[in-house]
C-alpha angles and dihedrals in degrees: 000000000000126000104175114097117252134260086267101046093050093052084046082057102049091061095037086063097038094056102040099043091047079056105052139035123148107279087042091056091052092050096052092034074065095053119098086242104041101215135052118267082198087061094046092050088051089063095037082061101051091051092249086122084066111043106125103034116095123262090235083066090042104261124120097269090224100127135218094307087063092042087054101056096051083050091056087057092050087058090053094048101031084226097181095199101127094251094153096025104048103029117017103043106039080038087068095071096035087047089055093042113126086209098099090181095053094039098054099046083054100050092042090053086036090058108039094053096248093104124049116192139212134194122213121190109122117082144194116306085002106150106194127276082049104218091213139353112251091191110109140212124208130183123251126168116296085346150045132253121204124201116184136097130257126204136203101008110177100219099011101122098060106028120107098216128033126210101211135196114223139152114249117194083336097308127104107255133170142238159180122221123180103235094228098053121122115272100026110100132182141202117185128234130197117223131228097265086049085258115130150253143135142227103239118203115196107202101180093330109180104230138181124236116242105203118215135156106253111004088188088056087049099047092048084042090060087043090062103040092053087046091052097046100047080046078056099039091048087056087061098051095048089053080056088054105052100039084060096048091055098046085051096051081047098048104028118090132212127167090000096306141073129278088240092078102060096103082210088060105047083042089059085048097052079051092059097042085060104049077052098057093044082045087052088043099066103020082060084056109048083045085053086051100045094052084050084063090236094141095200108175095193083049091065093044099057089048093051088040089065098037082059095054097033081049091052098053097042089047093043097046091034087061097043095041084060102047115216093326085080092066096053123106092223095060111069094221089080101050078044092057092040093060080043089063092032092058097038085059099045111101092357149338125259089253084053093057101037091053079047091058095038091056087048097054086093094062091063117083091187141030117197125173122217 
């Protein structure tokens, strides 16, 4: 089996990383984290161009027609530069539902509007006081004429404050059902919330919001779909970041004096690096097969729990090591380890922690009648 990127998504990958490098550095990315909106709009028009805004939408709806592994490698990129622009959260995930709609009509308008950078997407399914895995949706859709209204509250929604539709998550006559509902409609309000890593999104209250129904086959299969994909590209965006990470701790080591000589030269130092290099390698292992499994189409849910299981604990150590390696320089605003460590956090505690996912796979080791190791 091979496991190096083709000819196109390297090359994906070359322009992923030119645009968005030219974009940040570190000065750049504290300039824009200040902004009302919290990315670039002028980013986001330079990948629209290039088609990476519409990846994994077929090229029938007017996307690129690429897939997740594709996907997977410009989120990668994402995680070396910290680009803040909202790639997974405004386009892959909610892109899931509208990519399995049976409304042609309303798919395609979406996709077309997805993919050129004039509509930006949310997707709104956890809710107030949810732990993951959410035991049941309290949103809930009513009847009303020829549509739907929804009433129910949504926290916290990445996106959320600045897309212009939002893919949202209710209960219709006891059974999960999705919708789109224009952000701007009457009854939905937003306020909006600051991550940990200062990136944005909103709690959105629907108070009698009139929605569309978005028709799919199986809504539950969808939901648990978008689960998985999200789960599977911040797996692949924290990879980068922790490539970021490493490549500065080293440069550092190599650059940084002490006693006369570099840092590179305490055998306990370059020990703690090898240590990181490894917990690297183990985080793009199995972050490289959920994403395989995933473009197979094979939506495993416990697939992307062990990988997000590892990037947690792989985060934590290279974090953990990349901060100390640098001394207090690390913390500072000014130094980019520390906005790299912080969408570190911020990743390992989106859709759950590792703790979550590892209690999920615990309780899932009856079902199992055999355990082989290969």
């Amino acid at each position: 089996m091979d496991f190096e990127l083709t000819e196109e998504q390297t090359l994906l990958r070359d322009t992923a990383r030119e645009v968005l490098g030219r974009a940040y550095d570190v000065e750049k990315l504290r300039d824009v984290a200040e902004t009302d909106r919290g990315w670039s709009e002028k980013v986001w028009g330079s990948l629209a161009e290039i088609g990476i805004l519409g990846l994994p939408f077929s090229e029938e709806d007017g996307g690129a027609g690429a897939g997740f592994a594709e996907t997977a490698v410009v989120a990668g990129e994402f995680g070396r530069s910290l680009a803040p622009e909202p790639f997974i959260t405004g386009m892959a995930t909610p892109g899931v539902a509208i990519a399995a709609t049976t409304d042609d009509a309303l798919r395609g308008q979406i996709v077309e509007a997805v993919a050129g950078g004039e509509l930006v997407l949310a997707y709104a399914h956890e809710e107030p006081g949810d732990r993951w895995p959410a035991a049941a949706l309290s949103t809930t859709a009513t009847a009303s004429g020829d549509g739907h209204t929804l009433t129910g509250t949504k926290v916290p929604v990445l996106a959320g404050d600045v897309a212009g539709k939002i893919v949202v998550t209710a209960t219709l006559d006891g059974a999960p059902t999705l919708f789109v509902v224009d952000a701007d409609a009457s009854g939905v309000t937003r306020t909006p919330l600051r991550t940990h890593d200062r990136r944005r999104a909103a709690r959105i209250t629907f108070d009698g919001a009139a929605a569309t129904h978005l028709p799919v086959d199986d809504a539950a299969a969808v939901i648990t779909k978008a689960e998985v994909v999200t789960q599977t590209l911040l797996c692949a965006e924290a990879v980068g970041a922790m490539e970021q990470a490493l490549d500065q701790t080293t440069e550092y080591l190599k650059s940084r004096k002490q006693f006369g000589v570099p840092l590179k030269t305490f055998q306990a130092l370059t020990h703690r690096a090898a240590n990181m290099y490894v917990e690297l390698e183990l985080a793009r292992s199995i972050s490289t097969y959920a994403t395989m499994r995933l473009a197979d189409d094979d939506v495993d849910p416990a697939t992307a729990s062990r990988a997000k299981l590892q990037i947690c604990k792989s985060a934590r150590l290279i974090g953990q090591e990349t901060i100390q390696l640098h001394g207090g320089i690390g913390l500072t605003a000014e130094y980019p380890v520390g906005h790299v460590v912080s969408r570190l956090t911020a990743i390992a505690r989106t859709i759950g922690t590792a703790d979550d996912h590892l209690r999920v796979l615990s309780d899932s080791v009856a079902d199992h009648d055999m355990l082989t190791l290969i």
